[in-house]
N, C-alpha and C positions, 0 to 999 in steps of 0.2 A: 576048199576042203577045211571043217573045223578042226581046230587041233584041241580044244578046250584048253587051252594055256593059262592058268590063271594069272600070268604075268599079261596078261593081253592089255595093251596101252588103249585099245578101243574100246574096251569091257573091261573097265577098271571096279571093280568087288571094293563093294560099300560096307563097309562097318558100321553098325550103329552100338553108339556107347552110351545109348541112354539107360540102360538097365544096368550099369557096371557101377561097383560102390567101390571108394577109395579105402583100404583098410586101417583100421583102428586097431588103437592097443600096440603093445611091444612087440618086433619081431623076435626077440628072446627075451622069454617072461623072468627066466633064472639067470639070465647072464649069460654070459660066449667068453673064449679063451680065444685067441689067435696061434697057430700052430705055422711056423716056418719051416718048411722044405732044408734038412740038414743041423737045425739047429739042434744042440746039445744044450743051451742053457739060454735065460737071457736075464739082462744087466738093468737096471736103473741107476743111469748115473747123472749125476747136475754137471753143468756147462754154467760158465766156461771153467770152472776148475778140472770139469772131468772125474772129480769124489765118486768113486763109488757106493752106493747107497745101497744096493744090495744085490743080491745073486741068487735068481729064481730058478727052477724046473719047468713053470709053464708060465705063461702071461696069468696064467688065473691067481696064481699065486699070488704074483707082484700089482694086481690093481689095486687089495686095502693099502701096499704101503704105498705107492701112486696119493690115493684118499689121503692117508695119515699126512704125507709129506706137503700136502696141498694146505689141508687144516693147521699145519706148524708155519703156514706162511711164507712156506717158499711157492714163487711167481712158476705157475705152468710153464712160463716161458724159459727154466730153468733146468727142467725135465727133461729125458731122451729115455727111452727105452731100446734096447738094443738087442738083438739074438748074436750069441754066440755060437758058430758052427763050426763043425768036426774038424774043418783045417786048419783052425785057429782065427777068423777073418771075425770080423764085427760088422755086421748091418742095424743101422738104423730100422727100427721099427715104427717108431710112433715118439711126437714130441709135444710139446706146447700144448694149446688148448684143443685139440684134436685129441692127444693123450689122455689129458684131463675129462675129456666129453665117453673119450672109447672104456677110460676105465672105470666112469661110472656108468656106463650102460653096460660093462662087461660083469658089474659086478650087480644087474639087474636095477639099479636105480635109475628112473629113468625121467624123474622130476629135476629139475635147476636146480645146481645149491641154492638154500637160500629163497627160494618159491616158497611161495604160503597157499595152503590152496585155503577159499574161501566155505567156508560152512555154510552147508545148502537146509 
């Protein structure tokens, strides 16, 4: 009796991926914000002192000074971004060069510092 099962181990359904194209360009042309589940604020502060450096509303806010504080020469590795939520708690959001990489792609740049593109 056929079931048509498309899990069928004997009639295993072939894909062809020859016509599927890899997509180009940014998946956010303008930028993206991260928004955490409870959070009421979030923090950039340097490690290991723990300095607070400033006190955002949204991550969109806090990526120029992310930028700024990169440009003045302090090491991504010194960075944490942090959401603050409603019970008082602090999570980690984003640090180092992953921080460095999310808040310029958050803030829609999406070239390498420091890239030159070549004139065509």
């Amino acid at each position: 009796m056929p079931t048509h099962d498309v899990d069928d181990p004997e009639n295993p359904e072939i894909v062809d991926f020859s016509g599927f194209r890899r997509a180009t360009g940014p998946l956010f042309p303008d930028g993206f914000e991260i928004q955490i589940d409870g959070a009421v604020a979030y923090q950039l502060r340097l490690i290991p002192s723990n300095k607070i450096v400033g006190r955002f509303s949204s991550t969109w806010d806090a990526w120029p000074v992310v930028q700024s504080e990169l440009a003045r020469g302090i090491p991504a590795r010194c960075l944490v971004l942090d959401a603050l939520l409603e019970d008082g708690s602090r999570h980690r959001v984003s640090s180092g060069r992953i921080l460095e990489a999310t808040a310029r792609h958050g803030l829609g740049q999406h070239d390498a510092p420091g890239a030159t593109q070549a004139a065509s």
